[in-house]
MIBA-517160 format. One line per field, with one value per residue (C-alpha): residue number from 1; x negated, y, z; residue in three letters. Coordinates in nm, 3 decimals. Example, Ala and Ser with C-alpha at 12.3 -4.5 7.8 and 13.67 -1.06 7.14 Angstrom:
gulo	(1 2)
east	(-1.230 -1.367)
north	(-0.450 -0.106)
up	(0.780 0.714)
drenmi	(ala ser)
END
This chain:
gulo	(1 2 3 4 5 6 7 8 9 10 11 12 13 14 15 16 17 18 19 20 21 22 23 24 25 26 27 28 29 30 31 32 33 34 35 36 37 38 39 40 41 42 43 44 45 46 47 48 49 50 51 52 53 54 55 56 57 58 59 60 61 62 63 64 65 66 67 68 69 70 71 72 73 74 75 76 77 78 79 80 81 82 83 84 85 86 87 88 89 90 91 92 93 94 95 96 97 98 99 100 101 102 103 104 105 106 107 108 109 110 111 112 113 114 115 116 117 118 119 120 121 122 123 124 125 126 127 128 129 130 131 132 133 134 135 136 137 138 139 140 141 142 143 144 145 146 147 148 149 150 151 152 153 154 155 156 157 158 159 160 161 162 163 164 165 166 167 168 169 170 171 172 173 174 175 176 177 178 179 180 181 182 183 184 185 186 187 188 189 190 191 192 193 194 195 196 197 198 199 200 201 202 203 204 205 206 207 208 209 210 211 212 213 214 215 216 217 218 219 220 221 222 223 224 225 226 227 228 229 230 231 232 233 234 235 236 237 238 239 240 241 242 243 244 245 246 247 248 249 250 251 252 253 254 255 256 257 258 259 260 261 262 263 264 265 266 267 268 269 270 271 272 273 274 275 276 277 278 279 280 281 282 283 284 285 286 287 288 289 290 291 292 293 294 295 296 297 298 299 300 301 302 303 304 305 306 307 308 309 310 311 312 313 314 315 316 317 318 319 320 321 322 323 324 325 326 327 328 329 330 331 332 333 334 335 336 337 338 339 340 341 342 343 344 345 346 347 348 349 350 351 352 353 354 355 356 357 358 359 360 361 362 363 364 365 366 367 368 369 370 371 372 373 374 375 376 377 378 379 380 381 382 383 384 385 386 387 388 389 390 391 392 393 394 395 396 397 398 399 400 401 402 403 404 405 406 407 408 409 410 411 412 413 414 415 416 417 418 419 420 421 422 423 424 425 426 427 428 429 430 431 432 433 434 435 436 437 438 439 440 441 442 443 444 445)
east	(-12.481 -12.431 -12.064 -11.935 -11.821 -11.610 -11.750 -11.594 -11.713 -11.756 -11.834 -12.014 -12.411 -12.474 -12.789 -12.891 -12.875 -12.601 -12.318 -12.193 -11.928 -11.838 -11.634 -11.894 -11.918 -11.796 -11.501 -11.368 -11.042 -10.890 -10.727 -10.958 -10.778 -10.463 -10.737 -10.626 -10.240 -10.275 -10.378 -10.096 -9.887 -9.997 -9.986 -9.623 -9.507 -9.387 -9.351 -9.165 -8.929 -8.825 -8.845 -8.734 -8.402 -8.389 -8.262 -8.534 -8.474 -8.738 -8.926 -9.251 -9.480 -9.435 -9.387 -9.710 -9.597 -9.468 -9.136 -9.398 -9.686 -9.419 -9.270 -9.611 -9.743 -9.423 -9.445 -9.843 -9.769 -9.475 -9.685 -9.970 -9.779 -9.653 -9.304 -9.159 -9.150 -9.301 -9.580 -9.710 -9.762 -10.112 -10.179 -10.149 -10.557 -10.679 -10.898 -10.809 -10.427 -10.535 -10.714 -10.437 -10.217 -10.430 -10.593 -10.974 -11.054 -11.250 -11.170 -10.795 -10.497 -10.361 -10.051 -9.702 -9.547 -9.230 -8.956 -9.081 -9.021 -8.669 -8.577 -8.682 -8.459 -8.159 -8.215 -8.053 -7.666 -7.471 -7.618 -7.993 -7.902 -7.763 -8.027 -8.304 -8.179 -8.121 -8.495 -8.591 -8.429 -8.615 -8.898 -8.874 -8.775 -9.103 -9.339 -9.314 -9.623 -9.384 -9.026 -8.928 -8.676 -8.503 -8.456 -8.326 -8.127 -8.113 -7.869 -7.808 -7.738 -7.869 -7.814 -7.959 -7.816 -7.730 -7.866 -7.567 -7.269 -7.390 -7.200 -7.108 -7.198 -6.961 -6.908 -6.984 -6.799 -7.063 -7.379 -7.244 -7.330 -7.250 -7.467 -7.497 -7.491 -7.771 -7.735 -8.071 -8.150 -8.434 -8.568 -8.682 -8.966 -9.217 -9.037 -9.016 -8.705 -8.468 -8.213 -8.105 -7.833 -7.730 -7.378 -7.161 -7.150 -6.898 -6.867 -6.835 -6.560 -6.534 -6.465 -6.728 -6.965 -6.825 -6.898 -7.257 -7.361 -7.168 -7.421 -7.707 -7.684 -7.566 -7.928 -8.076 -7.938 -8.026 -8.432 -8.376 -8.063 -8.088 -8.242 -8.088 -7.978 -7.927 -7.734 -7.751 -7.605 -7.362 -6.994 -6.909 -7.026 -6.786 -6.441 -6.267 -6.382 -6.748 -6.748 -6.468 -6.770 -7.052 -6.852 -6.789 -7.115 -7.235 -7.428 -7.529 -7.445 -7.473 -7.296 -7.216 -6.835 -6.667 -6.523 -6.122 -5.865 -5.825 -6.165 -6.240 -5.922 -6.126 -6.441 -6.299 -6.298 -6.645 -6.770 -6.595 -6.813 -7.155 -7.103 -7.029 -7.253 -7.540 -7.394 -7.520 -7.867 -8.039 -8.045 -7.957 -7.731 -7.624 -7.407 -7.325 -6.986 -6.935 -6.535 -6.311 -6.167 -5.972 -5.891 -5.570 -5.700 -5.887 -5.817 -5.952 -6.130 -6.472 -6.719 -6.766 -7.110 -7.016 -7.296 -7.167 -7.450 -7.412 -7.658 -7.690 -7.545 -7.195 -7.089 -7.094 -6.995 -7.141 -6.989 -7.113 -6.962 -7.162 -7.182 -7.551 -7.610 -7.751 -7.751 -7.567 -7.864 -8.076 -7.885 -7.796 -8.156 -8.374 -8.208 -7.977 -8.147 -8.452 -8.221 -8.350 -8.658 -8.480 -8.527 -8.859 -8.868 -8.581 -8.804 -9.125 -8.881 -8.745 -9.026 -9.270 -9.197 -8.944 -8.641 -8.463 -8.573 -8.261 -8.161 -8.033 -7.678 -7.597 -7.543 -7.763 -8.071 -8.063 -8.041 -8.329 -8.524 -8.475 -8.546 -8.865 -8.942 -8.870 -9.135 -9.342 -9.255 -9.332 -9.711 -9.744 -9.608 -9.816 -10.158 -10.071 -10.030 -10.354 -10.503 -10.747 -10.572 -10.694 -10.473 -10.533 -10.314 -10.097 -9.767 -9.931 -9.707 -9.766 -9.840 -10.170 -10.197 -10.183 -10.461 -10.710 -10.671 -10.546 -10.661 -11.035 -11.321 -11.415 -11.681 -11.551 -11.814 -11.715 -11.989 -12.035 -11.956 -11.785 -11.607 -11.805 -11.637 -11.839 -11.722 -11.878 -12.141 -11.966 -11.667 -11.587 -11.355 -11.565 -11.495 -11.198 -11.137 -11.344 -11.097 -10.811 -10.919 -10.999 -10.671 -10.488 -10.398 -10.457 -10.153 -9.986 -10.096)
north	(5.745 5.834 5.990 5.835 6.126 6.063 6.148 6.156 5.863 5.816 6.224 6.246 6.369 6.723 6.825 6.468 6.495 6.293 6.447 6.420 6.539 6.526 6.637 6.783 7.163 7.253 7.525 7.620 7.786 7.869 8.133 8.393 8.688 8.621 8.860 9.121 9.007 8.976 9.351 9.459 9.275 9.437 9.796 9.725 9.524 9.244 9.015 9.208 9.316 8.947 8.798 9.088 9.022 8.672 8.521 8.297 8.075 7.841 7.801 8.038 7.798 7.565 7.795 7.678 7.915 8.225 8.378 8.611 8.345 8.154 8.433 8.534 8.213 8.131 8.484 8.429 8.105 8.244 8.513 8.273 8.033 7.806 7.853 7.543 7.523 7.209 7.316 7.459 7.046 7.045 7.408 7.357 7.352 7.556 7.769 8.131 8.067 8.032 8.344 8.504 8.426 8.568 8.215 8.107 7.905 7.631 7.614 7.761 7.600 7.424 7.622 7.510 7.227 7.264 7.104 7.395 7.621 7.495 7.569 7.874 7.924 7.822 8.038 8.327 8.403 8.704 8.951 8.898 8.897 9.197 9.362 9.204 9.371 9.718 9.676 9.643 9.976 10.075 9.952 10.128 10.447 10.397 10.325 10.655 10.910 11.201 11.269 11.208 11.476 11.222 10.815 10.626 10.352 9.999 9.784 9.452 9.135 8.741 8.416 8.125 7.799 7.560 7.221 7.057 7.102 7.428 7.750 8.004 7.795 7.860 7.761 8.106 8.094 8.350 8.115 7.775 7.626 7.612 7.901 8.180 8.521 8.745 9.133 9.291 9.679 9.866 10.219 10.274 10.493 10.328 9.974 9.895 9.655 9.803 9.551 9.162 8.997 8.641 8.606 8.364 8.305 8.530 8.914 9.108 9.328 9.718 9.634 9.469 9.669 9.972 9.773 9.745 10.068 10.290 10.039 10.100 10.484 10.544 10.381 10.572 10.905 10.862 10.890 11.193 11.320 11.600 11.314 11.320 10.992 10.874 10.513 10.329 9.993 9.834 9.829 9.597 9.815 10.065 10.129 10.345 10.229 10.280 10.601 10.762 10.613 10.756 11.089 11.164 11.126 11.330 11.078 11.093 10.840 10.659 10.339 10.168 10.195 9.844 9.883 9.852 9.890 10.244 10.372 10.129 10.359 10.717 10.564 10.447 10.760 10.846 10.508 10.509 10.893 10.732 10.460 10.721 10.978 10.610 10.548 10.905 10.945 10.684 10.336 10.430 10.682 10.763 10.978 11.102 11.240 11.390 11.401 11.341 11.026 10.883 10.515 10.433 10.325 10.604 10.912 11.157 11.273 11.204 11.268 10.987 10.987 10.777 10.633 10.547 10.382 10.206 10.052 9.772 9.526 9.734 10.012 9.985 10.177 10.212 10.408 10.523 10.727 10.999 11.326 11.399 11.721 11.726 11.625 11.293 11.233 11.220 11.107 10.756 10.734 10.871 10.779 10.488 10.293 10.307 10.083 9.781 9.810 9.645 9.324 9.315 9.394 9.080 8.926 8.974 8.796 8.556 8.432 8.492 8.473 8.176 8.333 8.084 7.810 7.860 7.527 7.482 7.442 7.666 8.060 8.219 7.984 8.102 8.455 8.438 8.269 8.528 8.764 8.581 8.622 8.990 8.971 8.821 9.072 9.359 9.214 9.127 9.440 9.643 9.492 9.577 9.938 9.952 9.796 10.030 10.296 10.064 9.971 9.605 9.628 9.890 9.699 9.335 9.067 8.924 8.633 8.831 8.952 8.672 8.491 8.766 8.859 8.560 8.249 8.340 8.067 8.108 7.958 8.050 7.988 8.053 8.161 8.246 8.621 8.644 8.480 8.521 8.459 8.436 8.469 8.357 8.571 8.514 8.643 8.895 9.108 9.162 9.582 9.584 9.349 9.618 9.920 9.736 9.726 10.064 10.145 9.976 10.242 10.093 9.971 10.218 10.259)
up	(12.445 12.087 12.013 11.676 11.442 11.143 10.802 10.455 10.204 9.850 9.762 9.425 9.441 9.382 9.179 9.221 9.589 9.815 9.975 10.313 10.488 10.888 11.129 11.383 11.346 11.666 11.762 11.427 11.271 10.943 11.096 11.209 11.104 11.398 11.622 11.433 11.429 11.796 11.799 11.638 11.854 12.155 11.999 11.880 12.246 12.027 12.276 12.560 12.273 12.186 12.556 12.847 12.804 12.851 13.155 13.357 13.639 13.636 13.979 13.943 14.086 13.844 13.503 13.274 12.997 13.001 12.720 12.621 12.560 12.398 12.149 12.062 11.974 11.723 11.607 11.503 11.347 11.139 11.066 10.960 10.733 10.954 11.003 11.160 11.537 11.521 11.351 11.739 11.847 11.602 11.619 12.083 12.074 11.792 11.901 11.725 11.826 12.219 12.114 11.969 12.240 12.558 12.587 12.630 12.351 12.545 12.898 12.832 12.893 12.556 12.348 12.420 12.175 12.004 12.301 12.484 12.221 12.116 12.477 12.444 12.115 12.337 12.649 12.467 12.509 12.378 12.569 12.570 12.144 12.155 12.367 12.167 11.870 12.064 12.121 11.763 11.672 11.992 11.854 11.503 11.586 11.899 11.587 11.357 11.471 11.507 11.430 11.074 10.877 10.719 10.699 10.475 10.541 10.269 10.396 10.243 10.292 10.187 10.127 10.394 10.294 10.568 10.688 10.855 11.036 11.220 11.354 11.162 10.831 10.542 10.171 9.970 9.622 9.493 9.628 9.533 9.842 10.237 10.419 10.651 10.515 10.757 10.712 10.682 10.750 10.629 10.640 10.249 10.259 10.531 10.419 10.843 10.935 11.138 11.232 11.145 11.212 11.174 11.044 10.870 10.502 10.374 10.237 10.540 10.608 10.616 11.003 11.089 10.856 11.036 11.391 11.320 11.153 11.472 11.671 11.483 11.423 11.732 11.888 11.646 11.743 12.103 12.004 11.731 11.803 11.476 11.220 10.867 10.792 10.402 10.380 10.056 9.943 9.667 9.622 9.832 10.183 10.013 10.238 10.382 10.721 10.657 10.484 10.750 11.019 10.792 10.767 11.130 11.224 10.980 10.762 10.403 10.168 9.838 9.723 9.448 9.354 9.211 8.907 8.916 8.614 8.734 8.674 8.357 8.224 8.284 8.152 7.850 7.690 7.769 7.644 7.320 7.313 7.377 7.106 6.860 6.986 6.911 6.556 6.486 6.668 6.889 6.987 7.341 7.479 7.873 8.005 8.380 8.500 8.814 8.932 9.280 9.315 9.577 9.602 9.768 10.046 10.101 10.335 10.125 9.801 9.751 9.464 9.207 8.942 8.652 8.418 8.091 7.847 7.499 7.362 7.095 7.322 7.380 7.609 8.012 8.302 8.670 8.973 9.276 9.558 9.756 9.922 9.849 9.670 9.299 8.980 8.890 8.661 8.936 9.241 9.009 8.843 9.129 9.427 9.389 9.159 9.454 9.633 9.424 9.619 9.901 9.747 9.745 10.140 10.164 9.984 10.195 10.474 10.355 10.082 10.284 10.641 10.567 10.793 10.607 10.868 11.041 11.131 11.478 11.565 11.780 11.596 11.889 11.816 11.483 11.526 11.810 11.566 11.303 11.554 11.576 11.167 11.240 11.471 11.228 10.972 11.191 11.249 10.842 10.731 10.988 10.866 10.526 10.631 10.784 10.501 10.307 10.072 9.747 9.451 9.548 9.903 9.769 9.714 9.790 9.910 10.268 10.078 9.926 10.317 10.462 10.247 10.266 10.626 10.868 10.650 10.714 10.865 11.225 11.421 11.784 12.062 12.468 12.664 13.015 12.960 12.658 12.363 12.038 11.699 11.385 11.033 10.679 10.547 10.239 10.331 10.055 10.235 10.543 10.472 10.396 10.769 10.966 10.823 10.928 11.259 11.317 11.161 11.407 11.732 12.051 12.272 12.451 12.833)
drenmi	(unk unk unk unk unk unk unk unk unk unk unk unk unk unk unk unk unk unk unk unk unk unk unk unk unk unk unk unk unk unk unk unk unk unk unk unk unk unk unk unk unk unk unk unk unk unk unk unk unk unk unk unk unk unk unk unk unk unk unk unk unk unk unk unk unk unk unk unk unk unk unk unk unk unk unk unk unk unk unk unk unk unk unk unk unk unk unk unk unk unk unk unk unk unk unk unk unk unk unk unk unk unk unk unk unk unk unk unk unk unk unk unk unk unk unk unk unk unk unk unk unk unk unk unk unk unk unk unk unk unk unk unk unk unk unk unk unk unk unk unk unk unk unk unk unk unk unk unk unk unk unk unk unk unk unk unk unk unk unk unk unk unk unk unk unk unk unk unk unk unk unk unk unk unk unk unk unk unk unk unk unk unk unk unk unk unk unk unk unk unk unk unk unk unk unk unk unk unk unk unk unk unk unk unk unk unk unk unk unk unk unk unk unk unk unk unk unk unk unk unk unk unk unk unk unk unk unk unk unk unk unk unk unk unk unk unk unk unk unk unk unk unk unk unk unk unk unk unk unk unk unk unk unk unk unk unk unk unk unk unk unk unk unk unk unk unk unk unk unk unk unk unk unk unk unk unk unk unk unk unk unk unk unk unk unk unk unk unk unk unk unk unk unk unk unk unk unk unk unk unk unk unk unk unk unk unk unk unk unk unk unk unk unk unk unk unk unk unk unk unk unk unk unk unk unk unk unk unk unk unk unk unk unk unk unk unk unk unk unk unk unk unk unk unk unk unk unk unk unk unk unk unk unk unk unk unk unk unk unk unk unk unk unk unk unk unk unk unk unk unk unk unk unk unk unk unk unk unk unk unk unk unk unk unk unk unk unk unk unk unk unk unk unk unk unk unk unk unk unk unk unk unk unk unk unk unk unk unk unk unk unk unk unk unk unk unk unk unk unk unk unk unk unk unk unk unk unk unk unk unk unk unk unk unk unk unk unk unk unk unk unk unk unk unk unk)
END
């Protein structure tokens, strides 16, 4: 009996011959490169991060899927471009996601589809959040080869506009629209996320700024108690509250300092200098000042860098606040103005990861599901680590990642004794593939 197989009419003739097209070529995927995703995952313990803290009472005997299965397998498709749960209901028998996920490709069990996963989202309370994200500073501080000297902590926070009438959603003057306002944390120099945290969609407080950072620190100190820590962000994580925190726990900072009629007065001097001091030599001047200030709601003096520039456009004035030894030259050019790389790693998750799917009702859905695009983050920016040393990965966006790595042809073929997976000849990265495999450590016993 002959199985009908569908085909693809009216193609054009190439070099005079006819073209056909069907749908017979077997076990395939588009997605080869999640074997290599699903390595990382393993090393890093993605999956027991996200799920050990959730609470399951299901009956054993009749549990088809496991939390773990089912954080992995939204964590892979995140990481490979699909970033809606229901996304899961066509991807259930593809054959390099079953792979991915533990799975025989053939006579495995299918994937689970997206009721099951929204469950999922909704079997997390308070608690398993908070331990979840006690696990990702786990995890980051578990992933560094040996002890660093120093870290330096970006923390920042973004924009996720809202679908409906959900908790926590606000209407943010600045944004123009009703959203949530997640707080991001990142360590600057290996760009590795260090914490996320849904919230609503206001400015948040020097309280509850001061709430997470003791949290955060304080996890971090318990795996390198003598680590320096350097925390950097703009004016408005500047109060009392967080730099009386950063202070007593013997923290290094530097933050951007909002202007006020106070220190427009001081800089006015120094301005009015700079646009005379450009009337007599060069299209550009700066300045830096270095003084004590005290607001009046702070406890104490602290030391104030001033950049005052005039250019052709006018004369301008910048502040920052910080207890970092130096040069103001330096500390505002070198070391503060680094904190606009933080966009681009906000950018790598939210662009590119889509954490901006946040679109269940309940606050603790969303934040497991960001916790989820964490996840996905953590694999992404992982592969591009392991990536060869080349100018071409150097600095790439997942989105480059992503197309050279995970969206790669598979023919995948289960025999009796093994699973064999073959790629395109003309795969033109085949090289660069095989390095980032052997750059990836294996799992921890």
């Amino acid at each position: 009996m002959t199985e009908l197989t569908q085909f693809l009419p009216g193609l054009s003739p190439v070099a005079a011959k006819p073209l056909t097209a069907t749908f017979d070529a077997g076990m395939m995927s588009s997605d080869g490169g999640l074997i290599v995703l699903r390595e990382i995952a393993q090393r890093l313990g993605l999956a027991d991060v996200i799920t050990k803290s959730l609470p399951d009472d299901r009956d054993p005997l009749r549990v088809v899927h496991s939390y773990a299965d089912m954080a992995l397998a939204r964590m892979m498709a995140i990481a490979a471009g699909y970033e809606d749960c229901d996304d899961l209901d066509q991807l259930r028998a593809d054959p390099a996601f079953k792979i991915a996920c533990g799975r025989a490709p053939e006579t495995g069990r299918d994937l689970m589809s997206q009721p099951t996963l929204s469950r999922l989202e909704n079997r997390a309370d308070r608690h398993a959040l908070l331990a979840i994200g006690y696990g990702f500073i786990d995890l980051f501080c578990g992933s560094w080869d040996r002890v660093p000297d120093r870290i330096v902590l970006d923390i920042d926070d973004t924009d996720d506009p809202a679908h409906s009438q959900q908790q926590l959603a606000l209407f943010n003057a600045h944004v123009g629209a009703t959203c949530f306002q997640p707080m991001l944390i990142f360590e600057a120099t290996s760009g590795k996320p260090v914490m996320a945290l849904m919230r609503p969609g206001q400015r948040p407080s020097g309280k509850e700024i001061t709430y997470i950072l003791r949290r955060v620190i304080g996890r971090i100190r318990e795996h390198w108690p003598k680590v320096k820590i350097v925390l950097r962000s703009d004016s408005h994580y500047c109060s009392e509250p967080v730099l009386a925190l950063l202070e007593s726990h013997e923290c290094q900072y530097i933050i951007g300092l909002a202007i006020n009629s106070r220190l427009g007065g001081m800089a006015e001097p120094w301005k009015q200098s700079c646009a005379y001091k450009r009337k007599l030599s060069r299209p550009v001047v700066r300045r830096f000042h270095r003084y004590k200030y005290a607001a009046h709601s702070w406890s104490a003096e602290r030391r104030v860098i001033a950049r005052v520039e005039a250019t052709s456009l006018g004369q301008d004035a910048r502040f920052i606040v910080t207890n970092l030894p130096g040069r103001g030259k330096v500390l505002y050019e070198k070391v503060y103005c680094a904190r606009g790389c933080m966009e681009n790693l906000i950018k790598d998750m939210k662009l590119y990861t889509r954490s901006d799917k946040t679109a269940c009702h309940r606050w603790q859905a969303n934040l497991f599901r960001l916790f989820l695009h964490m996840g996905a983050y953590w694999m992404l920016h992982s592969l591009r680590r392991c990536a060869p040393p080349r100018p071409a990965w150097y600095g790439a966006t997942f989105e480059t990642i992503r197309r050279t790595f995970i969206k790669i042809a598979v023919r995948v073929e289960e025999l009796k004794s093994r699973i064999k997976l073959a790629f395109p000849a003309s795969y033109p990265f085949a090289a660069d593939l095989v390095a980032c495999i052997e750059g990836i450590a294996p799992a921890p016993a």
